[in-house]
C-alpha positions, 0 to 999 in steps of 0.5 A, spaced: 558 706 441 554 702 435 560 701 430 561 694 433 566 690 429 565 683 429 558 679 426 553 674 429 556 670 423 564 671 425 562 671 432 560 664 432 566 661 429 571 664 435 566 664 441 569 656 441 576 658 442 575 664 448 578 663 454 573 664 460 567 659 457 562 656 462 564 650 460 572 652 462 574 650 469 575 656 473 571 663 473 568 665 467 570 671 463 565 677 463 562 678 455 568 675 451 565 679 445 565 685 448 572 684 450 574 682 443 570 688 441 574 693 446 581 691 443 579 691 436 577 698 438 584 699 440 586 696 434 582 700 429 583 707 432 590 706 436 589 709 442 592 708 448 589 703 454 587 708 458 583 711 453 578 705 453 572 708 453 568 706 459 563 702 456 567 697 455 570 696 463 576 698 467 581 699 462 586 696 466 582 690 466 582 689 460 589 691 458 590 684 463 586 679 460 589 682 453 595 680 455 593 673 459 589 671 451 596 673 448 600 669 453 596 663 452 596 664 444 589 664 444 589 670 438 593 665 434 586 660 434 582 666 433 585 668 427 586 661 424 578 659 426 577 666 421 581 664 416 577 658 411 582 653 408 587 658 404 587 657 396 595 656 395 595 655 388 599 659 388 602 663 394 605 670 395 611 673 399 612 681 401 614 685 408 612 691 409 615 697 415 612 700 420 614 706 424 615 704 431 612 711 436 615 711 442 611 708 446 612 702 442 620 703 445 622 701 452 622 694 453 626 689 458 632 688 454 631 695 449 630 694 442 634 689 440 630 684 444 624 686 439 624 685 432 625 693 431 631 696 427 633 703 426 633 704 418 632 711 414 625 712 417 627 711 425 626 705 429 622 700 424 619 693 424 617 689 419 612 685 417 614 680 412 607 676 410 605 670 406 598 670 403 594 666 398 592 666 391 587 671 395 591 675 398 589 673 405 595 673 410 597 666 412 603 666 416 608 673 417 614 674 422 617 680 424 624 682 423 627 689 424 626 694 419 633 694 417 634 687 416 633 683 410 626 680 406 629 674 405 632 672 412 624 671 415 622 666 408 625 659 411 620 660 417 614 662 413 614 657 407 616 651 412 612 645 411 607 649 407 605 646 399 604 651 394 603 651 386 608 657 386 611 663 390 610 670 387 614 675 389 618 682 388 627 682 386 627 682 394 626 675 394 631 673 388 635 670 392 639 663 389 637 659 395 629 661 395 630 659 388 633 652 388 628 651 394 622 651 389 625 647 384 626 642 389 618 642 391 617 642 384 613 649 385 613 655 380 618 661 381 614 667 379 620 671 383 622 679 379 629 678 376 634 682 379 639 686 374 645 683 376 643 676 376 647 672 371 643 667 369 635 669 368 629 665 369 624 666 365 618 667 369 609 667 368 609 674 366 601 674 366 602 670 373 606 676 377 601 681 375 597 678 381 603 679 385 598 686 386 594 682 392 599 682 397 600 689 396 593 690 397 593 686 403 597 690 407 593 696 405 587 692 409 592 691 415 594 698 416 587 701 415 588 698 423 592 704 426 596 700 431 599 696 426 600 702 421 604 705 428 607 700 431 606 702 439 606 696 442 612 694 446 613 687 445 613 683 439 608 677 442 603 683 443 604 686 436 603 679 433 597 678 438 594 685 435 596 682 427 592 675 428 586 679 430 585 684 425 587 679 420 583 674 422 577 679 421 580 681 414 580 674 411 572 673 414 570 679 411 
């Protein structure tokens, strides 16, 4: 196993924000980069906990402190000590679904407990992102896949400042819109066919909008987030700090 994930330089910037340090009160967690190492091994290849290969500790092990990490929010400070100072100058919103495996089903409360929806491609979760200008991911929620783009974006763009908001026909939504105006920011939204009165938007601007796409495509070469098989929500979103904080620190 030579193909670790993290460098000495990403490292540095989340060893301040583990659990376990010498300087914590308590016992001292074992190798914190070597843990980070095996859920990112997890993350990439999609594989189960049990399959952890041996090097890495008892799987079970592991799987626990994973989830005390996630219980503590701890992968939420590690994705924002990877993620330098976003450039909004503009920002761009845009969900993508992800299939749900059937490991990923089954937990207290059933379906409707979790942000997963049954929509044309089965059970579906969706993650509707706001990047920067850069296309870094900056926040996301989670929402059923047979729910609508524009219900997440309130939470998304609360209390963020950004020059404009560049999106797909999804988001022309007249509330989006008057929210802009109301910040001053630029709409840069694809007009629906039907709308009644058209806004001319920043052609040249929108071509841009292609970032975002990007980033999904980074996000999903991590086969846990491609395939949703996580049962809760907190651990899904744990697994999408983490391989998002890698990706903005690349």
């Amino acid at each position: 196993m030579d193909r670790f994930v993290l460098t000495d330089a990403q490292w540095a910037k989340l060893e301040p924000h583990c659990l376990g340090k010498p300087t914590d009160a308590g016992r001292s967690g074992r190798n914190n980069r070597l843990f980070l190492e095996a859920v990112l091994w997890i993350v990439r290849t999609g594989s189960p906990w049990r399959d952890l290969p041996s090097m890495f500790g008892n799987w079970s092990t592991a799987f626990r402190r994973f989830r005390d990490w996630r219980e503590a929010d701890v992968f939420k400070r590690l994705f924002d000590a990877l993620s330098d100072e976003p450039d909004m100058e503009y920002a761009m919103v845009d969900a993508t679904i992800v299939k749900v495996h059937r490991h990923g089903q089954g937990a207290k409360g059933g379906p409707q407990s979790q942000a997963i929806g049954r929509s044309k491609g089965g059970m579906t979760t969706k993650i509707l992102a706001l990047t920067d200008a850069l296309g870094n991911l900056v926040r996301f929620e989670l929402l059923p896949g047979n729910r609508y783009d524009t219900i997440g974006v309130a939470p998304l763009i609360d209390g963020i400042s950004f020059g404009a908001l560049l999106g797909d026909k999804a988001y022309d939504s007249n509330w989006i819109v008057e929210e802009l105006d109301q910040r001053g920011a630029k709409v840069v939204i694809s007009q629906h066919p039907g709308r009644a009165q058209k806004i001319k938007i920043d052609a040249e601007m929108y071509k841009w909008r292609h970032l975002v796409e990007n980033s999904f495509c980074k996000l999903k070469e991590f086969k846990r987030i491609a395939m949703r098989a996580c049962k809760t929500d907190r651990s899904f979103s744990a697994m999408i700090y983490l391989a998002a904080g890698v990706i903005n620190s690349r």
